[in-house]
N, C-alpha and C positions, 0 to 999 in steps of 0.2 A: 770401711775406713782403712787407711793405708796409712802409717806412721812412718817417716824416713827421718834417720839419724844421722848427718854428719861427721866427720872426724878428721883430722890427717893436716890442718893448716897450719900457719906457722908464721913467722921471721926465718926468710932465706935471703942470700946474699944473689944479686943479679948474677945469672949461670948455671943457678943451683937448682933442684929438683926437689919436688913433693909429690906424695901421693894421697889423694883422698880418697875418704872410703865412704858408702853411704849405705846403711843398713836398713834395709827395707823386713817391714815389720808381716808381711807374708809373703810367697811364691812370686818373683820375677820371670819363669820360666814365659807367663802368658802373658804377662805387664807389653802394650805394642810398643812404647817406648820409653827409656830411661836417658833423661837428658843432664847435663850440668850448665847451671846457667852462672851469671855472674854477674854482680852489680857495684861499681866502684864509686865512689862519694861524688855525689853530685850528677852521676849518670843516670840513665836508664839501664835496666836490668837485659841482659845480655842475650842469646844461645850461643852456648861456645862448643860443646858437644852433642850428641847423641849416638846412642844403639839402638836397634830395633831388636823385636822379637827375634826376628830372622837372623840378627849380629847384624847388618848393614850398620857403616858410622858413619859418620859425617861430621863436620869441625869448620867453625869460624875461620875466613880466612886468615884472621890474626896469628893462629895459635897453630895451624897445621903443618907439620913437620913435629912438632915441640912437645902435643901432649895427644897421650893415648887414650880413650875411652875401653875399656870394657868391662863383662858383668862375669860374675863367679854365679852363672843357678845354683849349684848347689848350696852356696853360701849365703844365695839372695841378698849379694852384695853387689857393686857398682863401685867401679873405682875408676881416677881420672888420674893419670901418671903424667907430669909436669916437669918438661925436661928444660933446659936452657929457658930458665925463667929470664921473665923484662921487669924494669919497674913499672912497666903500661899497665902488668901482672896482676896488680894489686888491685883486691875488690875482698864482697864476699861473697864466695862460693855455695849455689845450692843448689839443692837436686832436687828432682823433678821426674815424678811417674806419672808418664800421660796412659793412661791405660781409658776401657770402654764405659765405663762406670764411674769415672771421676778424672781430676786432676790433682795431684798433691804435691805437697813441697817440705824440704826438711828447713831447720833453724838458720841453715847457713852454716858458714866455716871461715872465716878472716885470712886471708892470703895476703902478705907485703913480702914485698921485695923490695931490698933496699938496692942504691946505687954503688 
């Protein structure tokens, strides 16, 4: 089992930046991928990023230029850095170890961006 924590959301004003962090409860170094998804009220849940094992990223057309993906191994953390937020922005954010032996997801994290 693989436990993932969330943290880092908020109330930001449209422009503004967040960073979430997502603490994963063993070794990321072998994890194939570490994604951040996103689901906003009334939608479908999202891919907005990911890292691979390798570092390879990849980003929602929505959001590229705007937020960064990547992972601290050492830290066996994952972080998504949120630059020039939208109100579109607004969901809640969660992460996601797709690795060989399962898939897991943390509690989520509430992102609004006001106008």
């Amino acid at each position: 089992q693989v436990q993932l924590v969330e943290s880092g959301g908020g109330l930001v004003q449209a422009g503004g930046s967040l960073r979430l962090s997502c603490a994963v409860s063993r070794s990321i170094f072998s994890i194939n991928a570490m994604n951040w998804y996103r689901q906003a009220s009334g939608k479908q849940r999202e891919l907005v990023a990911t890292v691979t094992s390798r570092g390879t990223r990849s980003y929602a057309d929505s959001v590229k230029g705007r937020f960064t993906i990547f992972r601290d191994n050492a830290k066996n953390t994952v972080y998504l850095q949120m630059n020039n937020l939208k109100p579109e922005d607004t969901a809640v954010y969660y992460c996601n170890a797709d690795d060989l032996v399962g898939n897991y997801w943390g509690q989520g994290t509430q992102v609004t961006v006001s106008s």
